[in-house]
BAFI-3210 file (N, C-alpha, C; in Angstrom, 3 decimals, decimal comma, padded with zeros to 6 digits):
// residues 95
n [1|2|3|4|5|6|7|8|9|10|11|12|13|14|15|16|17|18|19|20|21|22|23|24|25|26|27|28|29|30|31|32|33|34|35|36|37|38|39|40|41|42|43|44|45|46|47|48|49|50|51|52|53|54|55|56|57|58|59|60|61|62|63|64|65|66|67|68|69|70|71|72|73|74|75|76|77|78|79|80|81|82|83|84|85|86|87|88|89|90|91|92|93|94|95]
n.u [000,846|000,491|001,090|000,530|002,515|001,718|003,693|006,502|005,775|003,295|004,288|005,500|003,683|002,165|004,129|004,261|001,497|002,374|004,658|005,590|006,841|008,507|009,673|010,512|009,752|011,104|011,654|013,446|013,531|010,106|007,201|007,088|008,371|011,728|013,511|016,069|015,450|013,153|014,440|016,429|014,331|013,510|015,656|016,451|014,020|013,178|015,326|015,588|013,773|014,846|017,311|015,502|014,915|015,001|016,345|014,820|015,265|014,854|016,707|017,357|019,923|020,726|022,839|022,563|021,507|023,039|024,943|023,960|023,360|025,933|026,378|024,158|023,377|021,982|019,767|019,583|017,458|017,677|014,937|013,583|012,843|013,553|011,480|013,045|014,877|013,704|012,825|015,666|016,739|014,597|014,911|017,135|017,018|015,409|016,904]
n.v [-001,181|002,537|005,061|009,192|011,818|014,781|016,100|016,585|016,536|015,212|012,840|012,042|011,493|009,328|007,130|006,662|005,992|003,482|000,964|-000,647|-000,477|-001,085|001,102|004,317|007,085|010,234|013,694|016,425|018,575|020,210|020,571|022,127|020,142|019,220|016,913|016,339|016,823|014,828|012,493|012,301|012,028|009,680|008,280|008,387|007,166|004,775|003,209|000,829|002,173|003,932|002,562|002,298|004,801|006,873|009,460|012,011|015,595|018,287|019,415|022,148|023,419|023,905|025,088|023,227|021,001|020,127|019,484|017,271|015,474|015,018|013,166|011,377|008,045|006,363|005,146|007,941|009,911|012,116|014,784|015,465|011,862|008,727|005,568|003,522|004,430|004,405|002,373|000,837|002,369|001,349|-001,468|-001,155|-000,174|-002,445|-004,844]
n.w [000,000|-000,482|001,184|001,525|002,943|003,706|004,826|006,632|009,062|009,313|008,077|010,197|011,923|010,795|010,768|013,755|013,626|012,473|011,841|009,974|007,352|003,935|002,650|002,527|001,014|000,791|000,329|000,425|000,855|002,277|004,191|007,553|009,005|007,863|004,998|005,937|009,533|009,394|008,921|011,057|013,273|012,797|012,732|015,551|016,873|015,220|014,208|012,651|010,479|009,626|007,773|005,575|004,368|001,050|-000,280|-001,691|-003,951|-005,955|-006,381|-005,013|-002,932|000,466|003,187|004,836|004,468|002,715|004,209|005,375|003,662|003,053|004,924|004,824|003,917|002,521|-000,401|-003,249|-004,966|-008,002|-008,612|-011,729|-011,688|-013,320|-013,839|-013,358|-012,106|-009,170|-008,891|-008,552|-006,498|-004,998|-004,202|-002,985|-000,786|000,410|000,319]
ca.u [000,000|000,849|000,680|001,140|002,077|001,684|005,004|007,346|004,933|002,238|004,841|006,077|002,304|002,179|005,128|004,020|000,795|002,569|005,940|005,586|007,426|009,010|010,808|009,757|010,500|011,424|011,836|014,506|012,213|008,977|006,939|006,674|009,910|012,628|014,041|017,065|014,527|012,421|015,529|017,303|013,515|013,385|016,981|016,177|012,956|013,081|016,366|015,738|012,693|015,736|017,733|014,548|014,831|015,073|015,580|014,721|015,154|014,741|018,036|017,946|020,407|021,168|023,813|022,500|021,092|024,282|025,540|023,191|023,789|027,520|026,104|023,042|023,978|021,161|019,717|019,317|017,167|017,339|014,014|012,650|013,786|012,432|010,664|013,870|015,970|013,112|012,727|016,623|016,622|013,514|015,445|018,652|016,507|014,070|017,384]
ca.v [000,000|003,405|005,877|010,302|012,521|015,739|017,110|015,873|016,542|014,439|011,670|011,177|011,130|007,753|006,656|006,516|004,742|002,161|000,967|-002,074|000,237|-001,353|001,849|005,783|008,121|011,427|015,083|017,154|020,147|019,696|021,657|022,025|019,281|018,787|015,529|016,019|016,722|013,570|011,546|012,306|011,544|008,713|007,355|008,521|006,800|003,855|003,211|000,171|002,115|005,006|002,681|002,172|005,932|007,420|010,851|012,754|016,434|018,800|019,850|023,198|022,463|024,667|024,361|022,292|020,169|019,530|018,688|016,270|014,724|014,744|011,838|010,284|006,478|006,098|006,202|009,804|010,384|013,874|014,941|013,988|010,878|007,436|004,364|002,273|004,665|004,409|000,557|000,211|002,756|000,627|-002,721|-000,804|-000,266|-003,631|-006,310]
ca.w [000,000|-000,646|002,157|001,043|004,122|002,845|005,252|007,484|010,761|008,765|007,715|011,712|012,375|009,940|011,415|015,225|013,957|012,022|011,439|009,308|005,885|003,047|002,639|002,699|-000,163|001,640|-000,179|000,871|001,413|003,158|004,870|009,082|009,423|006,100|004,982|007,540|010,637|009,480|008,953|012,218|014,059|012,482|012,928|016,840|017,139|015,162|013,413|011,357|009,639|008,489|006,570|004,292|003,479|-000,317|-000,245|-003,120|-004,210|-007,036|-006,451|-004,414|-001,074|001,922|003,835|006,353|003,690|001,978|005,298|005,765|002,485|003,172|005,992|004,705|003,510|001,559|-001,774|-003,400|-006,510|-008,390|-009,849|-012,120|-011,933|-013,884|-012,713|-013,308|-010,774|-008,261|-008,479|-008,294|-005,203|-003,547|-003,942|-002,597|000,933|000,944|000,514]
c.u [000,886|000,105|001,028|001,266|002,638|002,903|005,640|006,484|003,632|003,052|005,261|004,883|001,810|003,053|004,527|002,480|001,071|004,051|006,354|005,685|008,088|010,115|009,702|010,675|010,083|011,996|012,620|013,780|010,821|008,535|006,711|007,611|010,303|012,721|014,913|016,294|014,230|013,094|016,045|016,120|013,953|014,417|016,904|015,512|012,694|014,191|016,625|015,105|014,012|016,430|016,785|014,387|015,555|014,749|015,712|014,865|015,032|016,307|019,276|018,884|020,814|021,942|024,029|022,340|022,121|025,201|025,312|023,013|025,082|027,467|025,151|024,054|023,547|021,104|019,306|018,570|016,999|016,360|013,945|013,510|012,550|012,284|011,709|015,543|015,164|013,127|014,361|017,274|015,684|014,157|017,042|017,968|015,700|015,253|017,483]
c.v [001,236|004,944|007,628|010,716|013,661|016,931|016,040|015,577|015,195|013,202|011,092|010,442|009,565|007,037|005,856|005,865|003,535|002,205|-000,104|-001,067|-000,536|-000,408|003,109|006,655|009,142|012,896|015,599|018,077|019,648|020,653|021,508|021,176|018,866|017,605|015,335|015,883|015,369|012,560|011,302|011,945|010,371|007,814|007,370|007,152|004,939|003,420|002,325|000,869|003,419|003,873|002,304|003,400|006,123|008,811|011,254|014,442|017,014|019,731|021,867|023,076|023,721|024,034|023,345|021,176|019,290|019,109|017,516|015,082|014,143|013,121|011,052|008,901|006,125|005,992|007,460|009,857|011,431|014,032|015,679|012,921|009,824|006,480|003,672|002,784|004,764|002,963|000,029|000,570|001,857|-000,872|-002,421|-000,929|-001,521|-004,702|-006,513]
c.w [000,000|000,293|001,539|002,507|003,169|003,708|006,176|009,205|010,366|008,575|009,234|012,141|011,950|010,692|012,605|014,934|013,570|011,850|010,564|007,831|005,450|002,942|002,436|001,415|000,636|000,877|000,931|001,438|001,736|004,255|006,529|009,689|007,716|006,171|006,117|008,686|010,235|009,893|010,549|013,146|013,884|012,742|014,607|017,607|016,637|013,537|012,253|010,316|008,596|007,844|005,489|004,194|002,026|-000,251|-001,929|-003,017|-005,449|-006,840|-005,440|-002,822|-000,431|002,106|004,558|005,390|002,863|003,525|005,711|004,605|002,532|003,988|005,870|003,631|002,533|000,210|-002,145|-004,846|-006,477|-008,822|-011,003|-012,456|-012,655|-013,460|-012,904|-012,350|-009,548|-008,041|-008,194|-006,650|-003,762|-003,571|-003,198|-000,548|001,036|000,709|001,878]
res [x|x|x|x|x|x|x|x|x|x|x|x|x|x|x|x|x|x|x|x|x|x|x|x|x|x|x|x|x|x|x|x|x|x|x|x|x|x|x|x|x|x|x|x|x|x|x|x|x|x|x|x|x|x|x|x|x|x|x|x|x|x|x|x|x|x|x|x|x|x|x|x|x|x|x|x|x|x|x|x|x|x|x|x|x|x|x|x|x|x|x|x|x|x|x]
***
């Protein structure tokens, strides 16, 4: 199934009722908590569910953001990206 949270305060909210994810595609920017905030809850709170993150951006980065890139592990798609770098990203977090 396919869950939307329409920000980072809305995606923790999913989170804390379920934790049974495959993996989470995560935007860099986001409104009310960013990808970093979400990430760093999430690695807090329930650490297996971060390495099934995929962050994505359209490419604008802050500093903090490129800091936080400098340390994420993950996969990264740029947008727009195509369904055969999203399916190689979602088998990179679900082995």
């Amino acid at each position: 199934a396919l869950t939307l949270a329409l920000g980072g305060a809305m995606a923790k909210d999913v989170v804390e009722q379920d934790q049974a994810w495959d993996a989470i595609l995560c935007d860099l920017t986001m409104p009310d908590c960013d990808g970093p905030m979400f990430v760093d809850w999430l690695s807090a709170r329930y650490p297996g569910l971060a390495t099934r993150v995929i962050i994505c951006s359209g490419g604008a980065f802050t500093p903090s953001a490129v800091t936080f890139l400098n340390r994420f592990k993950g996969p990264r798609l740029a947008k727009p990206f195509k369904r055969a770098q999203l399916q190689d990203a979602l088998l990179a977090v679900t082995r």
